[in-house]
LUMRORO-936162 format. One record per residue: residue in one letter; z, x, y of N, C-alpha, C, O, CB in turn. Coordinates in pm, 1 decimal. Glycine has a CB too. Layout:
N
  res      n.c3      n.c1      n.c2     ca.c3     ca.c1     ca.c2      c.c3      c.c1      c.c2      o.c3      o.c1      o.c2     cb.c3     cb.c1     cb.c2
    A         Z         X         Y         Z         X         Y         Z         X         Y         Z         X         Y         Z         X         Y
...
This chain:
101
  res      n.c3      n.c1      n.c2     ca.c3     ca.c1     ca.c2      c.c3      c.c1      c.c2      o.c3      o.c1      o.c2     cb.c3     cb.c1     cb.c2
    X    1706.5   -1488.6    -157.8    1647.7   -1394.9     -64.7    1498.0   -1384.1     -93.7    1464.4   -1375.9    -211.9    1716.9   -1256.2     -74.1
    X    1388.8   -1383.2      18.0    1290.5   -1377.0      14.4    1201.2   -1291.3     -21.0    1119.1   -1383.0     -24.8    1282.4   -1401.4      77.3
    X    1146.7   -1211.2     -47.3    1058.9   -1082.0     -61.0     892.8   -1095.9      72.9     798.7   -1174.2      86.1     999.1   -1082.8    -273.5
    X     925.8   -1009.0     121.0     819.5    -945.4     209.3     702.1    -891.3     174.4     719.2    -796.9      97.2     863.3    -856.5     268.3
    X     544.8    -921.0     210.1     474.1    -819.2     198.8     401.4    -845.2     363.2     403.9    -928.5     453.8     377.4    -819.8      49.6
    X     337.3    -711.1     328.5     246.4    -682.8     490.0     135.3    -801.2     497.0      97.0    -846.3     604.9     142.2    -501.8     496.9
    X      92.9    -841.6     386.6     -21.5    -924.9     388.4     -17.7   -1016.4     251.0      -1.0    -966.3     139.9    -156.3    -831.2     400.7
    X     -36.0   -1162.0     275.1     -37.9   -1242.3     204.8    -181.8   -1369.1     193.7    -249.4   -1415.6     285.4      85.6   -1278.1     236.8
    X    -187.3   -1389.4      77.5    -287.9   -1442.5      66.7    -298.8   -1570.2      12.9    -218.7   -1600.6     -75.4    -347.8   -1372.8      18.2
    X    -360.4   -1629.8      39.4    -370.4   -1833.4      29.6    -471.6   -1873.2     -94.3    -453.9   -1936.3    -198.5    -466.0   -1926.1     208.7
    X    -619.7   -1788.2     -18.3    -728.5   -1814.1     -38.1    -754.0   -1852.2    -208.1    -742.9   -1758.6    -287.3    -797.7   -1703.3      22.1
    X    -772.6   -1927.6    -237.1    -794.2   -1871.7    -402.1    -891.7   -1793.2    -518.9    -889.4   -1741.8    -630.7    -791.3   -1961.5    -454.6
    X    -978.4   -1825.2    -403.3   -1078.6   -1651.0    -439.1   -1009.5   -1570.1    -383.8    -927.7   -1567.0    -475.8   -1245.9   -1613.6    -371.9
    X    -954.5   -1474.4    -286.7    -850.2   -1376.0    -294.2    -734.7   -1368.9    -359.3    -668.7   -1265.1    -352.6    -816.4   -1358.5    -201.2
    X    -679.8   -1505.4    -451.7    -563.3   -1454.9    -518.5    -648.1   -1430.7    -672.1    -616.3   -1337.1    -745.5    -415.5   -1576.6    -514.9
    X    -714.4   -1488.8    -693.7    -824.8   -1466.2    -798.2    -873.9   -1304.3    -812.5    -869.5   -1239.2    -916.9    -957.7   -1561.7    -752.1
    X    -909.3   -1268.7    -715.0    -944.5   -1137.0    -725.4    -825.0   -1042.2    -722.3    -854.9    -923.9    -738.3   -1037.1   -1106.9    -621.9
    X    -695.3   -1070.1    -705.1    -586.7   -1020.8    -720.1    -522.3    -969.4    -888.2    -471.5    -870.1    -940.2    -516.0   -1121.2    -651.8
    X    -574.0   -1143.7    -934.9    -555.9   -1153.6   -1069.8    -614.1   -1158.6   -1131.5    -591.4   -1227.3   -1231.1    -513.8   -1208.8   -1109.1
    X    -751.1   -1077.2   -1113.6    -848.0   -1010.7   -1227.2    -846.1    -846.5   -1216.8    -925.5    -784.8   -1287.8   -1016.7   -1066.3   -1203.9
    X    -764.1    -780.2   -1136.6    -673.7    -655.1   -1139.9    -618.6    -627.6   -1241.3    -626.5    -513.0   -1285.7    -578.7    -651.4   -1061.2
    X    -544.2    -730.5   -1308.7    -419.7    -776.3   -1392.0    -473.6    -700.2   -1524.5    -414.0    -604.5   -1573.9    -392.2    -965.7   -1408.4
    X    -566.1    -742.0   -1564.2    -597.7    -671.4   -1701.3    -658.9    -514.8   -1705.7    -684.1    -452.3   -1808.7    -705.9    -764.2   -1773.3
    X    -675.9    -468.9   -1573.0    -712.7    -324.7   -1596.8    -608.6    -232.9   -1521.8    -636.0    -127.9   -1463.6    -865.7    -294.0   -1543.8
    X    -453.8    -305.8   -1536.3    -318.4    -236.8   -1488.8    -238.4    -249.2   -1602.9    -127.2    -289.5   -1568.9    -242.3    -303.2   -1358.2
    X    -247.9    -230.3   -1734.3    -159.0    -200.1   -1843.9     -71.6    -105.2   -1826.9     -81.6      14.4   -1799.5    -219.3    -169.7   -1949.1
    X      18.6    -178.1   -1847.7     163.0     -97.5   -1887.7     136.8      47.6   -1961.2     120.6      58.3   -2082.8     260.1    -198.0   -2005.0
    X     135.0     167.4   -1859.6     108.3     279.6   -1970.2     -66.2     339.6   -1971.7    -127.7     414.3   -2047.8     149.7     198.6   -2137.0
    X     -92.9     284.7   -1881.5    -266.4     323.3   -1903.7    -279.3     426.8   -1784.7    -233.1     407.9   -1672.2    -398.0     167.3   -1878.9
    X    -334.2     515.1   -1817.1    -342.3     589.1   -1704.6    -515.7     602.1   -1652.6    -624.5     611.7   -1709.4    -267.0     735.3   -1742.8
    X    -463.7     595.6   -1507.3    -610.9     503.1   -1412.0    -631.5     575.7   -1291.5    -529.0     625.2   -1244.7    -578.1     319.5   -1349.6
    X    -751.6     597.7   -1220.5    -783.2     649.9   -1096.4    -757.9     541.1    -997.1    -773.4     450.4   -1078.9    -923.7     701.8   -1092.0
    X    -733.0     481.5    -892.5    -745.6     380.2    -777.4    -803.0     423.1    -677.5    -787.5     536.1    -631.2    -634.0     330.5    -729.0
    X    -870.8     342.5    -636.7    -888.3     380.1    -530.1    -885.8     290.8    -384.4    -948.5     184.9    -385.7    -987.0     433.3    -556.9
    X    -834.3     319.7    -292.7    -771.3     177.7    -196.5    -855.3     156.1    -112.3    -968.9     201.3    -126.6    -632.6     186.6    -110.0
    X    -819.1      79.6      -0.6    -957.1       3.9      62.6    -927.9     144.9     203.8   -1003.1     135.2     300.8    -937.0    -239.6     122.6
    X    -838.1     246.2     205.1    -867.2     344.9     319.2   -1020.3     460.2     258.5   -1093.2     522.6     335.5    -689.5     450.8     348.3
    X   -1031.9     458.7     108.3   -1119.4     536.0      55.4   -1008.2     628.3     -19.8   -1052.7     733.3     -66.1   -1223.8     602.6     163.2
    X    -873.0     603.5     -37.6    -823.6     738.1     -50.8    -807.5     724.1    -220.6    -852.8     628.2    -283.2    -670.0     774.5      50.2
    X    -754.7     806.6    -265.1    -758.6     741.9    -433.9    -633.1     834.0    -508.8    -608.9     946.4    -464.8    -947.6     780.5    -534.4
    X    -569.5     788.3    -604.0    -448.6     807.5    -703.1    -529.2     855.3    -832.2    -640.6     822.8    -873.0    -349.4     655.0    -732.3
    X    -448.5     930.4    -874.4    -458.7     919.8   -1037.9    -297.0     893.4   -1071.7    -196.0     926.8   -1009.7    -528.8    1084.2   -1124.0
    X    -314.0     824.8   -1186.7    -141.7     811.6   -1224.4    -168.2     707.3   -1333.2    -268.6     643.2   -1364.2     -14.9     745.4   -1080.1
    X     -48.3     712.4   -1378.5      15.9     599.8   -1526.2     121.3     487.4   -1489.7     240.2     500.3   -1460.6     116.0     700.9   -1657.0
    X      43.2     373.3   -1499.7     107.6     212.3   -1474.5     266.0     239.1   -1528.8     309.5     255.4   -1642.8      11.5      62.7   -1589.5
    X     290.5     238.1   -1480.5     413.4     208.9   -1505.0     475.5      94.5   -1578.2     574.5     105.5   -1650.5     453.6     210.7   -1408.0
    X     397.1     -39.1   -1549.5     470.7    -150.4   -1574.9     344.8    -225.6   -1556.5     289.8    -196.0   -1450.4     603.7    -183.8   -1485.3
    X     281.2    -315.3   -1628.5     188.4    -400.9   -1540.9     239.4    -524.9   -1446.5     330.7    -607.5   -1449.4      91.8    -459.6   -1634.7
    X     124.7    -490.3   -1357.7     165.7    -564.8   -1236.6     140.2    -727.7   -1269.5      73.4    -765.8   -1365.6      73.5    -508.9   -1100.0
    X     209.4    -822.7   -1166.6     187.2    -955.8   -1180.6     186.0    -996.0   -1019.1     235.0    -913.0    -942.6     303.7   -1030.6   -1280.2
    X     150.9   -1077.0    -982.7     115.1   -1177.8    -879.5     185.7   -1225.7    -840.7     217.1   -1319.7    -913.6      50.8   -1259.8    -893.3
    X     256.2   -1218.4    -733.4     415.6   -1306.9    -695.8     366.3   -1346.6    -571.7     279.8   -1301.9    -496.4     588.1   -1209.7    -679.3
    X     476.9   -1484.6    -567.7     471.7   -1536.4    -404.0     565.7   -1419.8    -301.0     659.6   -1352.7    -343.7     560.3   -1721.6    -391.6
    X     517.5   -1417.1    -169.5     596.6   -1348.6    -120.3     601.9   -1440.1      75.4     545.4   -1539.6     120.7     534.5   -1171.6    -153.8
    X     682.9   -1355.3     125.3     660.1   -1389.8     250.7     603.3   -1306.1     387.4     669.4   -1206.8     417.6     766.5   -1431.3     270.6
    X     474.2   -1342.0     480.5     456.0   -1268.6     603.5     578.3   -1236.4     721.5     690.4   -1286.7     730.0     352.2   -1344.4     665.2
    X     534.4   -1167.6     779.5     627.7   -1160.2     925.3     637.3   -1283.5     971.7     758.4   -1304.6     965.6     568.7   -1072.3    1050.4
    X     609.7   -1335.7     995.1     603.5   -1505.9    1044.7     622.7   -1607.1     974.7     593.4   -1717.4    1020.9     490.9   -1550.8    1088.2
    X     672.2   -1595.3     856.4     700.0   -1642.9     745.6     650.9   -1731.2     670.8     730.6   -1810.7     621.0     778.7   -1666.0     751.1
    X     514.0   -1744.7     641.3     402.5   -1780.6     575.9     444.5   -1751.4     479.1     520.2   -1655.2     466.1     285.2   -1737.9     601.2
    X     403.0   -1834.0     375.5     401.1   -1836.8     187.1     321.4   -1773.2     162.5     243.8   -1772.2     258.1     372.8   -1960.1      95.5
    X     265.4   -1672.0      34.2     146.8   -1672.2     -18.7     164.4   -1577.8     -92.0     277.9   -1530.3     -97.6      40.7   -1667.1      56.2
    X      36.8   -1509.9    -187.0       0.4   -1451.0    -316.0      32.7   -1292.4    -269.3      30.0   -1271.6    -148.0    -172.9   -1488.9    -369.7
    X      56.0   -1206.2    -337.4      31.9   -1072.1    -333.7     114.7    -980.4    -456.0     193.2   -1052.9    -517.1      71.1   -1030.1    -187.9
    X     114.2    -894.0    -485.3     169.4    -793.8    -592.0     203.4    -677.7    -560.5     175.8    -641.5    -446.1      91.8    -768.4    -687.2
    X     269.4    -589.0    -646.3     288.6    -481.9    -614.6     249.5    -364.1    -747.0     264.5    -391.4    -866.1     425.1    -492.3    -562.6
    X     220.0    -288.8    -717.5     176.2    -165.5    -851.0     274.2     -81.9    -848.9     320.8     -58.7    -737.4      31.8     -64.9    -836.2
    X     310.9     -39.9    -919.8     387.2     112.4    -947.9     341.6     178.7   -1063.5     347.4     144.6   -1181.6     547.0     104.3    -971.2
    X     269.4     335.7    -979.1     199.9     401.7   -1010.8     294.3     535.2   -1078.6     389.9     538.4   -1001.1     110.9     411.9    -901.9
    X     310.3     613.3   -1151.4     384.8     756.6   -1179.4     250.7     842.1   -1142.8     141.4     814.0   -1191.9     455.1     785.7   -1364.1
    X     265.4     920.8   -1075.9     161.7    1051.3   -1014.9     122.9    1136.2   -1156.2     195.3    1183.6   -1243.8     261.5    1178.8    -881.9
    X     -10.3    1134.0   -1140.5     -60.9    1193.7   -1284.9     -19.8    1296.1   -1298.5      47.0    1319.8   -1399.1    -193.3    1210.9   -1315.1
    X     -53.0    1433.4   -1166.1      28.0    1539.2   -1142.9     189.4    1615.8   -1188.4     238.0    1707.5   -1254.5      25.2    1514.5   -1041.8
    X     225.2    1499.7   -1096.9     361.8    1484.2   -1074.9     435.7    1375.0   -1110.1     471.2    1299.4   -1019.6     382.2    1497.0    -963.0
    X     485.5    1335.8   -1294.6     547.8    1191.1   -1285.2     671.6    1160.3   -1254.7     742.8    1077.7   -1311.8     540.2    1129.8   -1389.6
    X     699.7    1232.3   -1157.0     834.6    1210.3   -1111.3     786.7    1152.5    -976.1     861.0    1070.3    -922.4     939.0    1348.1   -1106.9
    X     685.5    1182.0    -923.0     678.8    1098.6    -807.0     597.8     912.9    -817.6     484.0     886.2    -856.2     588.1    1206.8    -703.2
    X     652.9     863.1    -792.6     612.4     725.0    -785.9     520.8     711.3    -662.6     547.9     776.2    -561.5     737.6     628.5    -778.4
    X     435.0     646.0    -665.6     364.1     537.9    -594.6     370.0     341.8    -607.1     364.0     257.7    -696.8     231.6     585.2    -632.3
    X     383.8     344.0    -467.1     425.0     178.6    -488.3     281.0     147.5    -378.1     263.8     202.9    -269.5     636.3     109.9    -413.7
    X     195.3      51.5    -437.9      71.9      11.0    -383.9      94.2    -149.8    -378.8     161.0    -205.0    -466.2     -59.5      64.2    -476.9
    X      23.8    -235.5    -251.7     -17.9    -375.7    -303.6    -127.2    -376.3    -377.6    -174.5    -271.8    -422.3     -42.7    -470.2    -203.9
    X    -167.4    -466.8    -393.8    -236.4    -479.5    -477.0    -342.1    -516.4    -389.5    -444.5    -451.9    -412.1    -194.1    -553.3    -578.6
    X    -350.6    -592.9    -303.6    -486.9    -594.5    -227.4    -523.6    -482.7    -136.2    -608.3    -475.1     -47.1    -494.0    -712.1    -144.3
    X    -450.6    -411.7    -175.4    -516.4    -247.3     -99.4    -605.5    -196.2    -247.1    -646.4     -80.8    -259.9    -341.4     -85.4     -42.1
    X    -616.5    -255.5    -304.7    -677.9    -175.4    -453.0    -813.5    -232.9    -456.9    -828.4    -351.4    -486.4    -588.1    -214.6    -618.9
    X    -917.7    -153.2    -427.8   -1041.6    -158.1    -413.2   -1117.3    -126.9    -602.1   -1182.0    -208.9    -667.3   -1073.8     -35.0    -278.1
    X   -1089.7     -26.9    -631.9   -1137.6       3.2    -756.9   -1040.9      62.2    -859.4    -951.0     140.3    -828.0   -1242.3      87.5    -739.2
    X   -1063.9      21.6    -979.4    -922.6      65.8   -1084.0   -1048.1     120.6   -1191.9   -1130.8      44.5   -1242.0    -780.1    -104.1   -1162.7
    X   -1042.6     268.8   -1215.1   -1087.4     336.8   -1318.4   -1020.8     357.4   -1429.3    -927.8     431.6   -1397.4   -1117.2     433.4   -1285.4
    X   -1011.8     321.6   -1602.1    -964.2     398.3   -1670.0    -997.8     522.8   -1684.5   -1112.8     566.7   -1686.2    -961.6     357.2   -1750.2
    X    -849.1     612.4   -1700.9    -912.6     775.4   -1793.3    -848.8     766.3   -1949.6    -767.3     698.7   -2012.4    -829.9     965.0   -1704.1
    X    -933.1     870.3   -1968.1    -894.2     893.8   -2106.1    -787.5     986.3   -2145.4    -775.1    1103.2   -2108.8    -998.8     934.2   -2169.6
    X    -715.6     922.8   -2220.4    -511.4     956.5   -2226.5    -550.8    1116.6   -2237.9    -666.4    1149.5   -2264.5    -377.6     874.1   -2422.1
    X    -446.7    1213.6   -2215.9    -437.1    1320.0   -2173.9    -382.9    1367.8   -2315.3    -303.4    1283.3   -2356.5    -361.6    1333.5   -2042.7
    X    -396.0    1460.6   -2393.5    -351.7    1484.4   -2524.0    -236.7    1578.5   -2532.5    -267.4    1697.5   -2525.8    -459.0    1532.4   -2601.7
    X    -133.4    1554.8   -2543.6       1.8    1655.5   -2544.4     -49.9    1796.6   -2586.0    -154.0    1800.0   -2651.7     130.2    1603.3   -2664.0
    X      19.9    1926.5   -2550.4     -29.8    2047.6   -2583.7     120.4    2061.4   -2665.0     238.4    2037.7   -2639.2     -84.5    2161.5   -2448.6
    X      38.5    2116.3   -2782.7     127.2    2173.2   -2866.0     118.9    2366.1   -2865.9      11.6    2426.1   -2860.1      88.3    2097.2   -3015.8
    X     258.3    2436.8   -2873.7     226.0    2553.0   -2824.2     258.7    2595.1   -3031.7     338.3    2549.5   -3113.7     342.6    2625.7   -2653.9
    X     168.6    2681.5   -3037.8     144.9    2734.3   -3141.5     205.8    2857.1   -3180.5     178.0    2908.0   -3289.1      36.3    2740.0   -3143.5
């Protein structure tokens, strides 16, 4: 069975720029995004992402990924992003557990 995305990519400067994402989506890092609408996440990688073939509506081959984000807020809510909607990836600095005294 095939896997679907909305948009797939050939180019190899666009899968290139896909997969220089790759190292600032660590498993566990928690990051601002921000997507190509302007809108932006905070949240913790879940998993780092990788680069898979997938298929268009028309069933074209090509490059694309997927992110899964846990909501910094809220980590019970997930976010699932492509990856070429990801315009900018900020690290933050880890959040320090509160200990109640």
């Amino acid at each position: 069975m095939s896997r679907y995305a909305p948009t797939i990519h050939t180019d190899p400067a666009d899968i290139a720029a896909l997969e220089a994402l790759l190292p600032q989506l660590k498993g566990q890092t928690q990051v601002e995004i921000t997507l190509d609408d302007g809108s932006r996440l905070l949240g913790t990688v879940a998993v780092q992402p990788t680069v898979q073939q997938y298929r268009d509506a028309d069933e074209n081959e090509g490059s694309n990924g997927q992110l899964r984000l846990d909501d910094l807020d809220t980590p019970a809510q997930q976010h699932v992003l492509w990856l070429d909607r990801i315009r900018a990836v900020r690290s933050l600095p880890p959040i320090e557990p509160t200990t109640a005294g």
